[in-house]
N, C-alpha and C positions, 0 to 999 in steps of 0.2 A: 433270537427274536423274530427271524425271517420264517419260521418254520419251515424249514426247508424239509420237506416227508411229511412233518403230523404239524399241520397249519393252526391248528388250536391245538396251542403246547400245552401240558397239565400247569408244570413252574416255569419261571423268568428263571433263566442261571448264569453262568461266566459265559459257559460254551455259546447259547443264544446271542448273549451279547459282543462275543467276538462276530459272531456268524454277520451282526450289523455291520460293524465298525470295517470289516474285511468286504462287505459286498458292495457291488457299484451298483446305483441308481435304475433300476428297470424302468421307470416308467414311462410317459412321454414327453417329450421332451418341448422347450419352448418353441412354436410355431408348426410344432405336430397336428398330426388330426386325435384328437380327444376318444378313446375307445366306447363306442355304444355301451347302453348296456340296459336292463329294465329291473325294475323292483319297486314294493310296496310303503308306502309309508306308513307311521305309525296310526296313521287315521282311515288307513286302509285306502288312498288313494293310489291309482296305477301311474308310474315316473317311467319315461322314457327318454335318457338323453336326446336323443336325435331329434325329438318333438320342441324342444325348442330351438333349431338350426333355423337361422332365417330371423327371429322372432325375438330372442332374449340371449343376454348373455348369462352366464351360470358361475356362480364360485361351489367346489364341491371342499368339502374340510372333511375329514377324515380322524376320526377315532373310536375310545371305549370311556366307559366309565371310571376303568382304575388306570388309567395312562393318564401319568403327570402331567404331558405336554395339554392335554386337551382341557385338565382342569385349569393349567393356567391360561391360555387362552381365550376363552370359550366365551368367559366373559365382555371382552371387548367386542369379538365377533360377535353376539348379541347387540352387543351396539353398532356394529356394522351392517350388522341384517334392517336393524330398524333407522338407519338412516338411510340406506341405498335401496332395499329390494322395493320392487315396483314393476312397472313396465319394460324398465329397463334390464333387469338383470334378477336373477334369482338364485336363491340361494339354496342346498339342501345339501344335507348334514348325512353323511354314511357312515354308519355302526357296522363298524367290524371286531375282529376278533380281542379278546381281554389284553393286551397289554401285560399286565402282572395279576394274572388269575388266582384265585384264592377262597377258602371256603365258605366268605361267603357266596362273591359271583366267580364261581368257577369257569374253566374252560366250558365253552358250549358243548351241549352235548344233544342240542334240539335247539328250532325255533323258537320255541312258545320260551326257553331260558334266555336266547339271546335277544328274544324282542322287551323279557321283563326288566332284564339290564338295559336296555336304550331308554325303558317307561325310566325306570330310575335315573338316568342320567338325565334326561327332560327336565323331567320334575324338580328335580335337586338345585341344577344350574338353572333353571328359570325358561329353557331353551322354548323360542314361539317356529325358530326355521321348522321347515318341514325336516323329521329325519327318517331318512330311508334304511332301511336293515338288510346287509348283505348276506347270501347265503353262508351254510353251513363251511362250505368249501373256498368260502373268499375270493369269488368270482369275480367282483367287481374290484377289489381290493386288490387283487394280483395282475387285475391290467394298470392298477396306479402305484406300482411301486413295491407294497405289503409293506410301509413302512407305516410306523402307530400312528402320526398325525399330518402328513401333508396335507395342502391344501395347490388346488388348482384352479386358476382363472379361465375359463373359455369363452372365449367370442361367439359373436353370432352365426361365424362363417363355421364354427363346429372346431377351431383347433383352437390352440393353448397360448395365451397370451401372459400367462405368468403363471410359476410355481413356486411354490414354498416348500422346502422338504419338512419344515415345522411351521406349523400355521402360524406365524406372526403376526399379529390382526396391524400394525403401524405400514409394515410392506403392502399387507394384500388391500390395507385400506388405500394407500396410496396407488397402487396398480389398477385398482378399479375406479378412481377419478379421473385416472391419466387414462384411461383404454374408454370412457363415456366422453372425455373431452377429444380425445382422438374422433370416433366415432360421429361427435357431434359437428366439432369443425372439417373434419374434412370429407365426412359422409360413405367412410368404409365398415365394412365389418369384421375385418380380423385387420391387428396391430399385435406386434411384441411390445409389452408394455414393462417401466421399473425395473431395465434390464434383465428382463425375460425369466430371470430367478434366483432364490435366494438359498443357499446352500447349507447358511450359519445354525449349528445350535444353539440355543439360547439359553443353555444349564442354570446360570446364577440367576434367570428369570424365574426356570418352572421349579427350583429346588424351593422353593419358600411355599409351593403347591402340590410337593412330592409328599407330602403325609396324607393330606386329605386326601389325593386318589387312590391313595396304597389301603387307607382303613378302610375304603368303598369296598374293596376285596376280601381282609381280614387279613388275621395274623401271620395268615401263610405270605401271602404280598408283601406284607412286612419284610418278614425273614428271608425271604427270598431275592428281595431287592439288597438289604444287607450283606447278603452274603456273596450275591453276587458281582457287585459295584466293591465292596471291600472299606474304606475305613471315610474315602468320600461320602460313601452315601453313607454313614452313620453321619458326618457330620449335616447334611446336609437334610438329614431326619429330624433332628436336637435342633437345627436350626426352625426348619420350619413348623416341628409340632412346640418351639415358643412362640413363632409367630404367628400359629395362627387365629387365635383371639385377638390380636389388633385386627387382621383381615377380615376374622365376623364382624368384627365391633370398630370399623375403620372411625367411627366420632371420638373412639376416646383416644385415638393415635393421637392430637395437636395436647392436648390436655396431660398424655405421660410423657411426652415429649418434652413439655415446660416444665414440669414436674422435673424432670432427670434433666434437665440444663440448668436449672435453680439448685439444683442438691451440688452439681458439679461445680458453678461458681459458688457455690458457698462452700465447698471443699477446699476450692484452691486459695479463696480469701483468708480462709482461716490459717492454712499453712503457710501461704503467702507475710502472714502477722508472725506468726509462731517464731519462725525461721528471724525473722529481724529481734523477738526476742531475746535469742538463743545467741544471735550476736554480736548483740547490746549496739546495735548502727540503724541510720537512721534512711540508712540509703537500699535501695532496690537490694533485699538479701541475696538476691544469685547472682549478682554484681559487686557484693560486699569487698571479694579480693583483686578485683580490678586496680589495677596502679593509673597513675594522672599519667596521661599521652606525654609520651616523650619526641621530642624534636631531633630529627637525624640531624645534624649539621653538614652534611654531606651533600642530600639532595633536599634538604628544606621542607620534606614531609613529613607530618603527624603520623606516629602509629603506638598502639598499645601493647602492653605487655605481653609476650609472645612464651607460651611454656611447651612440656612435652606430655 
């Protein structure tokens, strides 16, 4: 997954995935200076980190279209962008290289394909940040890590006040109150904020989001994450291509909800009946062979029938 030699891989495979699991953290690290860098937004605007040094603090999040981790974040980070960004801080979104390429959005093989996979990722998750698109060669990408979805906090003073090796919008929202409230009382501009970083993956979060970013790719993404990840990620496919019509359709989640805990008390009631039928008593059937507490005469305490 690191690309180490051909940075836009054609497939996801075991080898890539060890190549993750075995390599340590390249990027910068909490309280570093933040690496420069310049590029285009989708609106055609010109971004230059170091133009806000002084002026604004930055969260930069990092992904693709077909990588899990970002479909399942990305969401809340929209609601982080439209509660925080302002004067204070800004936000912008770097499109890098596919995550789990596939025929539909395959490995890059030009600009004009990898800027119409960032349009598509836009549009889909509802995305308002600005999002800026990395070169061919993952330039910007390779000074943070080349991992699918970090995310980094940087202060005003230009270095790194929190990182997320997977963008957790609950961490980086709370890093970026704690580093405006820092900022505010005691009128600095660089803090290590939320213990500077957070390392955890958060698998049983993004697997309920691992279908929907795998079909963005096509069937190749599929099969390739299958084969590669081995009998977890089938479960973890089956899991979340059931769930995810509650996630389009989160109103009707409370409603089969109640549905499926009415069908379930009316299962156990009825068997609950059944079972005292069956053994003609009138008392709690799975207690029916309980014996009347006997009295130790020894030490003077109650206890019940004891079997093996």
């Amino acid at each position: 997954m690191l690309g180490l030699g051909n940075y836009n891989y054609g497939h996801f495979s075991r080898e890539l995935f060890h190549d993750l699991a075995r390599s340590s953290f390249s990027g910068p690290g909490p309280g570093t200076q933040a690496p420069d860098f310049k590029a285009t937004t989708l609106d055609g605007e010109a971004v230059r980190l170091s133009d806000y040094a002084g002026k604004k603090n930055v969260l930069l999040v990092f992904g693709s279209a077909t990588c899990p981790m970002t479909a399942a974040s990305i969401g809340r980070i929209n609601e982080l962008y439209d509660r925080y960004r302002g004067d204070d801080i800004e936000f912008l979104f770097v499109y890098v290289r596919e995550a789990h390429p596939g025929e539909v959005i395959p490995a890059h093989n030009s600009m004009r394909e990898k800027i119409e996979a960032a349009r598509l990722l836009r549009d889909e998750e509802d995305m308002h940040m600005p999002i800026v698109v990395d070169d061919l060669r993952g330039s910007i990408h390779r000074k943070y890590s080349k991992l699918p979805n970090p995310a980094f906090l940087i202060d005003k003073s230009g270095r790194v006040a929190f990182l997320s090796l997977w963008s957790k919008p609950a961490g980086l929202g709370q890093a970026i109150q704690e580093l405006l409230d820092a900022q505010e009382e005691r009128g600095v501009g660089h803090a290590v904020v939320n213990g500077g970083q957070d390392l955890d993956m958060p698998m049983p979060y993004s697997s309920l989001y691992a279908y929907r970013a795998l079909e963005r790719g096509g069937k190749q993404s599929l099969s390739d994450f299958r084969h590669a990840m081995g009998l977890p990620a089938r479960v973890a496919m089956t899991a979340s291509h059931i769930a995810r019509p509650l996630l389009d359709n989160p109103g009707r989640v409370m409603s089969i909800a109640a549905l499926a805990a009415a069908v379930l008390a009316g299962g156990l009631y009825a068997g609950f009946e059944l079972r005292k039928r069956r053994l003609g008593t009138q008392r709690n059937p799975y207690r029916a062979y309980e014996r009347d507490k006997v009295r130790d005469t020894e030490t003077g305490t109650d206890y019940g029938a004891v079997g093996i």
